[in-house]
N, C-alpha and C positions, 0 to 999 in steps of 0.2 A: 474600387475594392471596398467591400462595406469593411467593419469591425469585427464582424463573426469571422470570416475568411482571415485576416490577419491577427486573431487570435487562435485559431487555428491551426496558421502557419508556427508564429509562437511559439505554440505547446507542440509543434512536431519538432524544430528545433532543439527546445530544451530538452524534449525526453531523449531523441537520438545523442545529442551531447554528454547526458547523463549518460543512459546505456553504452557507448563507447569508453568513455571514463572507465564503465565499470567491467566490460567485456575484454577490453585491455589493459586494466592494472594488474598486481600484482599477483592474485587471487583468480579470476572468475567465479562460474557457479562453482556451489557448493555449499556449505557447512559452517558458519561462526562455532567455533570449539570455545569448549571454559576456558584453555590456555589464555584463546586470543581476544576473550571477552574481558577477563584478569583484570581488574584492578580500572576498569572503564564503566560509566553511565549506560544508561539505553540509550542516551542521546551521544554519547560518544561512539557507542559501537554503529548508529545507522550513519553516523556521518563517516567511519571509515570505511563503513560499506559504499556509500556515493561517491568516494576520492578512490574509489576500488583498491582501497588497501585490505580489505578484509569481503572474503564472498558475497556474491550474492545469492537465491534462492534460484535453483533450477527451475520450480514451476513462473517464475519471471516468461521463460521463453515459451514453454509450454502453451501459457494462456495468452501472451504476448501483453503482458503488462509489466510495470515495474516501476519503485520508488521514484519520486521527480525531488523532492523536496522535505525536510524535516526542519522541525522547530521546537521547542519545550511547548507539549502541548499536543502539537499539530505533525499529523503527515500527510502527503498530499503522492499519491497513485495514478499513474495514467495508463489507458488501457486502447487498445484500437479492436474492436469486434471483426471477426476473420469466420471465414465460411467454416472451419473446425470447431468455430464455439454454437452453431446453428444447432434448433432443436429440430425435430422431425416436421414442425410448421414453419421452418424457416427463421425464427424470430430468434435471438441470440439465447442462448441456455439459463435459469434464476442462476444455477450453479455459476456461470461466471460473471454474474453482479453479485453473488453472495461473496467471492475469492474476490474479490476486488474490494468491496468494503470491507471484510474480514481482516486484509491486509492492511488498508488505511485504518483502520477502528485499533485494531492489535498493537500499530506499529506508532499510533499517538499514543497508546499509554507505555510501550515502550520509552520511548521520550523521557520520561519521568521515572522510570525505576533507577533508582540509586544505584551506587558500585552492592556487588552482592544479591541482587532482589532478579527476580522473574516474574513472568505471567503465563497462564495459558486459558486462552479462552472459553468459559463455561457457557455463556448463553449468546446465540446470536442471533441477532429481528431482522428482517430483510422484507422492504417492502420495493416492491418494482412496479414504476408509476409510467410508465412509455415503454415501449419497446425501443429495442436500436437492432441495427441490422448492420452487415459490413461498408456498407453507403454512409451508415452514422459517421465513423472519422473517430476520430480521439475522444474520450470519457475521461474525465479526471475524478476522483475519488477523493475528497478531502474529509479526513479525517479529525476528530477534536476531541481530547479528553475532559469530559465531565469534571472525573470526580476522580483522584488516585489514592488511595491509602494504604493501611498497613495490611490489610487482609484482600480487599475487593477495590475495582477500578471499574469506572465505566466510560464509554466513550459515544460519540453519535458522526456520524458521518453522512455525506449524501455524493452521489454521483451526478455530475453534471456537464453538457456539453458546452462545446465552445461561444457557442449563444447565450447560454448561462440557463439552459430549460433543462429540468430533475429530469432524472433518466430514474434514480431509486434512489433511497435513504435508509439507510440502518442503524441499529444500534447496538450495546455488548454489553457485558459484566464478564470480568477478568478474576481471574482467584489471584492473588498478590502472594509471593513467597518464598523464602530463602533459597536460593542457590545450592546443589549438590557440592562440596568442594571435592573433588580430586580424585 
């Protein structure tokens, strides 16, 4: 068994483990409210999202991807390419490499917004460097925040297989900004 295959295996593990966690806690899909956001981090709300105390995002099942891992800074997305993400050539859609790095780019500079603060995504680069196709296997999307501040944030991410070969790489700028209360 090389290393690719057993990282591979790996990353099917961990994400099923996650997605269980988070398909049967408390929540499922759905909605983080201001209620249940209250008084928590961005890096505390993704992590009560992975202990599935607090939802996760419907389009998870949709595109068949979903968080694996968060860190101050960093989040890390894994995704498996399915005959419904195909274009009319067969080759997987930009649209679900843009939703997968979108997710990982967004959800690293979540990490860092404070109790109070939000984002929402203003610009996003998306560059697809290989095709993948439903043979591909699992993509991971690791995400990393540049730069976070009081007004704008930017992050860069790349998608990569279990061999460790670019699938695509993108990049964002977030608008930074207080919270609606109540």
């Amino acid at each position: 068994m090389n290393s690719d295959d057993e990282t591979r295996r790996e990353w099917t593990r961990e994400f099923e483990a996650v997605r269980e966690r988070m398909r049967h806690g408390q929540q499922g899909p759905g909605f983080v409210t201001p209620e249940q956001a209250a008084g928590k981090t961005g890096l505390e709300v993704l992590e009560a999202v992975l202990r599935g105390e607090l939802p996760y995002p419907h389009i998870a099942e949709t595109l068949d991807f979903g968080l694996v891992s968060v860190d101050a800074g960093t989040a890390v997305f894994q995704g498996t390419p399915q005959v419904t993400h195909l274009n009319p050539m067969g080759g997987v859609h930009g649209g679900w490499y843009a939703t997968l790095l979108d997710s990982a780019l967004g959800c690293a500079v979540h990490t860092l917004m404070p109790v109070g603060r939000a984002y929402t995504t203003a610009e996003l680069s998306v560059n697809i460097v290989r095709g993948a196709t439903p043979r591909t296997g699992p993509l991971r999307a690791i995400g990393k925040a540049v730069h976070c501040g009081r007004q704008l944030a930017t992050a860069e991410a790349r998608i990569v297989g279990p061999d460790g070969r670019l699938y695509a790489h993108g990049t964002t700028t977030c608008l930074v900004f207080e919270m609606a209360s109540g």
